[in-house]
TIZAVO-19591 format. One record per residue: residue in three letters; x, z, y of N, C-alpha, C in turn. Coordinates in steps of 0.1 Angstrom, whole numbers, always signed. Layout:
BEGIN
resn; nu; nw; nv; cau; caw; cav; cu; cw; cv
ALA; X; Z; Y; X; Z; Y; X; Z; Y $
...
This chain:
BEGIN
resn; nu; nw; nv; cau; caw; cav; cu; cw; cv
UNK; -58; -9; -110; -46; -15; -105; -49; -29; -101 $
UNK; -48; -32; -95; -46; -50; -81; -33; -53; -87 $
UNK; -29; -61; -96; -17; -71; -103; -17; -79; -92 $
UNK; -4; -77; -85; +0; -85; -78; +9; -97; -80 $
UNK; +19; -96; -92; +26; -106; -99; +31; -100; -112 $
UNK; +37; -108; -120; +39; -112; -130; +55; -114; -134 $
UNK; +62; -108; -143; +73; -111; -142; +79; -106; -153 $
UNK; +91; -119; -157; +104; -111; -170; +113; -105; -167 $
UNK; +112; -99; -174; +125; -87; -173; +131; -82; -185 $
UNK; +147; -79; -187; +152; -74; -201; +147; -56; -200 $
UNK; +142; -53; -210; +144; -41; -209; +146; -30; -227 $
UNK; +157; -25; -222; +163; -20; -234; +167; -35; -247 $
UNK; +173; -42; -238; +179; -51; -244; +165; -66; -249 $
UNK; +154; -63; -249; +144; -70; -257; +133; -77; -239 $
UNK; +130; -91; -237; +127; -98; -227; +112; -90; -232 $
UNK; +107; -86; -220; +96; -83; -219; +85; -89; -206 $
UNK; +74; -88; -207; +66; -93; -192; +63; -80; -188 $
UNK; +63; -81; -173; +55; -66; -170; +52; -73; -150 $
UNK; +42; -63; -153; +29; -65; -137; +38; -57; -126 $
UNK; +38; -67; -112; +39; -53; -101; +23; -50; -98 $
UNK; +21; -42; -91; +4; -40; -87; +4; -27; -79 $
UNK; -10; -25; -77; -11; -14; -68; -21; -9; -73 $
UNK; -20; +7; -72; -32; +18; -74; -44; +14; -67 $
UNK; -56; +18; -71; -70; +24; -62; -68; +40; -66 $
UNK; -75; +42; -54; -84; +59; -56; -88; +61; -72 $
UNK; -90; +74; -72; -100; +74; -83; -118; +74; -80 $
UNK; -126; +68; -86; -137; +66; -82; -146; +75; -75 $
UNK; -153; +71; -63; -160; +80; -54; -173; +85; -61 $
UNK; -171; +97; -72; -181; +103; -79; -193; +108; -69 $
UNK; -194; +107; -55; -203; +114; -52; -211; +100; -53 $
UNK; -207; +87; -44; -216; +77; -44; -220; +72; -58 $
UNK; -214; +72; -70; -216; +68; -83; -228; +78; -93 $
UNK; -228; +91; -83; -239; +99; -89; -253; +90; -82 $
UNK; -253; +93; -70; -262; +88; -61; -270; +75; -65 $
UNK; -261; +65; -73; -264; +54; -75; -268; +48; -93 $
UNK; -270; +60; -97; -268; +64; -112; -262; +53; -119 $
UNK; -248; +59; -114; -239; +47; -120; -234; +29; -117 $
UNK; -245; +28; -110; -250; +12; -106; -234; +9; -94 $
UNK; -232; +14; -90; -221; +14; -74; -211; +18; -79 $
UNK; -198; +15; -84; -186; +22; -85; -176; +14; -74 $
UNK; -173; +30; -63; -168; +24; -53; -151; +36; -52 $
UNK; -141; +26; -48; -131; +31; -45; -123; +30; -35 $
UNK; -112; +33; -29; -104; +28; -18; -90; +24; -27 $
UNK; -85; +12; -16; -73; +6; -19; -61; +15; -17 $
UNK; -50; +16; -22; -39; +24; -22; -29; +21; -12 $
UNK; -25; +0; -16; -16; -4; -7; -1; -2; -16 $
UNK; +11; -6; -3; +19; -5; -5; +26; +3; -9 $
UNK; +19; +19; -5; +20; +33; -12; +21; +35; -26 $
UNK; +13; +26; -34; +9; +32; -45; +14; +20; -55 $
UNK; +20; +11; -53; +31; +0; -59; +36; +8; -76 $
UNK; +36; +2; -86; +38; +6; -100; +42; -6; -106 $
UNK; +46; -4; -117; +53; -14; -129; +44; -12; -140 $
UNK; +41; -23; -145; +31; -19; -161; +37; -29; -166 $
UNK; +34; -31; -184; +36; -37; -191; +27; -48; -192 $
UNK; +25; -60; -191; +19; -66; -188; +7; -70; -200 $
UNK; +10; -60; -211; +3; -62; -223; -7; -55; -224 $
UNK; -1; -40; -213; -13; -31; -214; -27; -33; -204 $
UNK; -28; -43; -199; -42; -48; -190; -51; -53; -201 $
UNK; -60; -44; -201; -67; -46; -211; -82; -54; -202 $
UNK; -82; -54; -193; -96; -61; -186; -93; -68; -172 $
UNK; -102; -76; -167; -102; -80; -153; -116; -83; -146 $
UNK; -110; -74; -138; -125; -72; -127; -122; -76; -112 $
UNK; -132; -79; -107; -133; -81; -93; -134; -69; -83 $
UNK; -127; -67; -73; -128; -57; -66; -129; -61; -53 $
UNK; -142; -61; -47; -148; -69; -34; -148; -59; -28 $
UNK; -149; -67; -11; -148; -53; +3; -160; -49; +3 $
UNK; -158; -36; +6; -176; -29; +7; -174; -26; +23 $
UNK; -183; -25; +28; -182; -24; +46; -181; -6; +46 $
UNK; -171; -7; +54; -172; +6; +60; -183; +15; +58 $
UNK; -180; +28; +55; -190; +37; +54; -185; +50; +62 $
UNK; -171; +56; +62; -164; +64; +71; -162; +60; +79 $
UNK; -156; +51; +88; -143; +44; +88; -134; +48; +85 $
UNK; -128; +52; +72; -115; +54; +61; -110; +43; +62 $
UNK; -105; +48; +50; -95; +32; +46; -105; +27; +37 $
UNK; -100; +15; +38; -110; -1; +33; -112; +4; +20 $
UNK; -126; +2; +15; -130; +6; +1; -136; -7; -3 $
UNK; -138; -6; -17; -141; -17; -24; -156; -15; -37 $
UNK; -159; -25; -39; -168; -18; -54; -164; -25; -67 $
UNK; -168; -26; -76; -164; -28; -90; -174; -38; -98 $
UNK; -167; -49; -96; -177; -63; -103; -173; -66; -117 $
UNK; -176; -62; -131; -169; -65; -144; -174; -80; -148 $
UNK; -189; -83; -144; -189; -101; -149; -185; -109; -132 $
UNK; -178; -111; -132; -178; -118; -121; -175; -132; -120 $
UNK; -178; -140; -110; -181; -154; -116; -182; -160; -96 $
UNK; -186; -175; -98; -193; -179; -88; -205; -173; -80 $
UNK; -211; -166; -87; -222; -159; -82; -216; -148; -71 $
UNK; -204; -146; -71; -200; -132; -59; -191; -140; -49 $
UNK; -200; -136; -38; -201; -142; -24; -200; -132; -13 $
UNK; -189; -134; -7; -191; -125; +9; -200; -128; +17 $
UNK; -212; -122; +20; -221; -124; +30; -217; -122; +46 $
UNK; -208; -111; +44; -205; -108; +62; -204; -93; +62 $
UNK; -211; -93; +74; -215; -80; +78; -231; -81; +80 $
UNK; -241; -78; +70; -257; -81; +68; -266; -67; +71 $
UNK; -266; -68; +76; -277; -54; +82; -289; -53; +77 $
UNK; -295; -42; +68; -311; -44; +60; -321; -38; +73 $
């Protein structure tokens, strides 16, 4: 889920925080076999896929960078868990 904001709210009488955000796919197992694991790649959901969480239950934060077209589907992304200065958009880089 992409946490988009952050917000209070009463619920069932007691102020709580809770996330708006948006879904991804679930992970493209064929490229994550291929890649033994190394590549976890998904597509973005969008406005479609809009949810409410509790803002307690985010248990991690990752980076989710554009991966360049590979169908032309809809815009996919991959899955960065240390992420830092070191992650940089190069472009569109051709090997």
């Amino acid at each position: 889920m992409e946490a988009h904001f952050f917000f209070r709210a009463t619920v069932e009488g007691i102020k709580e925080t809770l996330a708006l955000g948006s879904l991804y796919s679930p992970v493209d197992g064929h490229c994550r076999k291929r890649t033994h694991g190394a590549l976890i790649v998904c597509r973005y959901g969008g406005g479609s896929t809009l949810v409410v969480i509790w803002a307690k239950d985010i248990l991690l934060a990752v980076a989710l960078v554009p991966r360049k077209q590979q169908d032309g589907g809809r815009p996919q992304v991959y899955l960065v868990e240390k992420f830092g200065f070191g992650v940089v958009d190069t472009g569109d880089i051709e090997d």
